[in-house]
N, C-alpha and C positions, 0 to 999 in steps of 0.2 A: 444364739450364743456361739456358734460354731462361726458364724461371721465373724465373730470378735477377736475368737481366737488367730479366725483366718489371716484377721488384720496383722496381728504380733509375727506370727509366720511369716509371712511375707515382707517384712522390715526389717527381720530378724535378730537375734537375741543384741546385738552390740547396739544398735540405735535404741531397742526398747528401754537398755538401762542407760541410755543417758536423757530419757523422758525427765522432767520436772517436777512435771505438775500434769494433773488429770482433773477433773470434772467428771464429776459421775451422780446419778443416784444413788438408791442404796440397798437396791438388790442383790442380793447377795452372792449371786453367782457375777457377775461384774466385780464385786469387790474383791472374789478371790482371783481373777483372770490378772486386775491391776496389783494385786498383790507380790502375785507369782511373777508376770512380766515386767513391772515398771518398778524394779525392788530399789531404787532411788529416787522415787515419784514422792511428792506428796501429794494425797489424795485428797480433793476438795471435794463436799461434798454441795450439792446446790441446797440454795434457801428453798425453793418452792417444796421440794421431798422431804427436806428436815420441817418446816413449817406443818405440812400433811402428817406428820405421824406424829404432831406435839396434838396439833386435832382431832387427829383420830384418837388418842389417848385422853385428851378432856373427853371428849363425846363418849366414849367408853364407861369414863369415870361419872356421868352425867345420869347417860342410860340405868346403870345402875343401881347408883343412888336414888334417881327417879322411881324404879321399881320398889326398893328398900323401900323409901315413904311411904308409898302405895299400900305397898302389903302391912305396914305397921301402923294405917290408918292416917298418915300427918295430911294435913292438906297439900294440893300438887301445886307446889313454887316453881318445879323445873320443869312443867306442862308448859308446851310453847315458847322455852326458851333457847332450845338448840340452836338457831340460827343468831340470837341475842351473843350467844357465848362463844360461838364460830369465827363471826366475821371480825373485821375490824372495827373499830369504833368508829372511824370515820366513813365506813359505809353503813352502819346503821340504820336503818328508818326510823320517820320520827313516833312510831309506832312498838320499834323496838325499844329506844333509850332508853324511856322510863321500866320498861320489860327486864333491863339489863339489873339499872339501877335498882329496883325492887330484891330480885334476887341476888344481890352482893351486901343485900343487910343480913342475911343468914351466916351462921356458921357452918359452912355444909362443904366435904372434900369437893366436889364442886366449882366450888366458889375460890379453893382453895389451889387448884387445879390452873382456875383461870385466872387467878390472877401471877402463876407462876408463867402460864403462858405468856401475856403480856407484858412480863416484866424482861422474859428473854426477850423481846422485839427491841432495845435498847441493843441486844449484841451485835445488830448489823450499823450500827451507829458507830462504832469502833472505825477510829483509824488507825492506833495501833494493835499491831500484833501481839503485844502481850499483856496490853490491856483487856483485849480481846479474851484471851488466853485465862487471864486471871480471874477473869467474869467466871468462865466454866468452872473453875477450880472452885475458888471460893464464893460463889453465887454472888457478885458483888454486882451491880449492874451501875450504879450511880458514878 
């Protein structure tokens, strides 16, 4: 982090704010470095870091749930299907699809989870910006 900072130093404060645009993750000491220095930046954040923490949040929600059936006796739906609900659809094996398919006949947050995932994958389809834009707002994706 101390690099980071080092960088803005060394540019010094009149080039930082005429930065743009940044790319970054989304840790959060980053966000506040681009905050403080680039305060006319806008801050892009990459697909691959926003994609990992919509996963890690299904998987979360998955793990979970998993346990709840467990402990409340239901038969295990979501045994074996973490990597089903993960990937993309068109990486799949033909081993998983039906796996996928099986578990999306449930009503289970789950299920409900992944298919909210999925539905964001429509936002990098966007070629306007405030279509884009609108998606987030009102959950529109179509």
């Amino acid at each position: 982090m101390a690099s980071f900072e080092q960088f803005f130093t060394l540019i010094g404060k009149e080039l930082a704010e005429k930065i743009e645009f940044v790319c970054s993750d989304m840790w959060q000491p980053y966000l506040k470095v681009i905050r403080t220095r680039c305060v006319n930046a806008l801050n892009i954040l990459d697909r691959f870091h926003i994609v990992a923490k919509m996963n890690k949040a299904l998987d979360e929600v998955r793990a979970g749930e998993a346990r709840r059936l467990a402990q409340d006796g239901y038969e295990p739906v979501l045994k074996k299907r973490r990597w089903c609900l993960l990937k993309r659809k068109t990486n799949l094996t033909a081993k998983q699809r039906p796996r996928l398919r099986d578990v999306l006949r449930y009503n289970l947050k789950t299920v409900r989870a992944y298919l909210l995932k999925e539905d964001f994958q429509q936002f990098w389809k966007y070629n306007s910006p405030t279509w884009a834009g609108n998606s987030l707002i009102n959950g529109v994706t179509t």
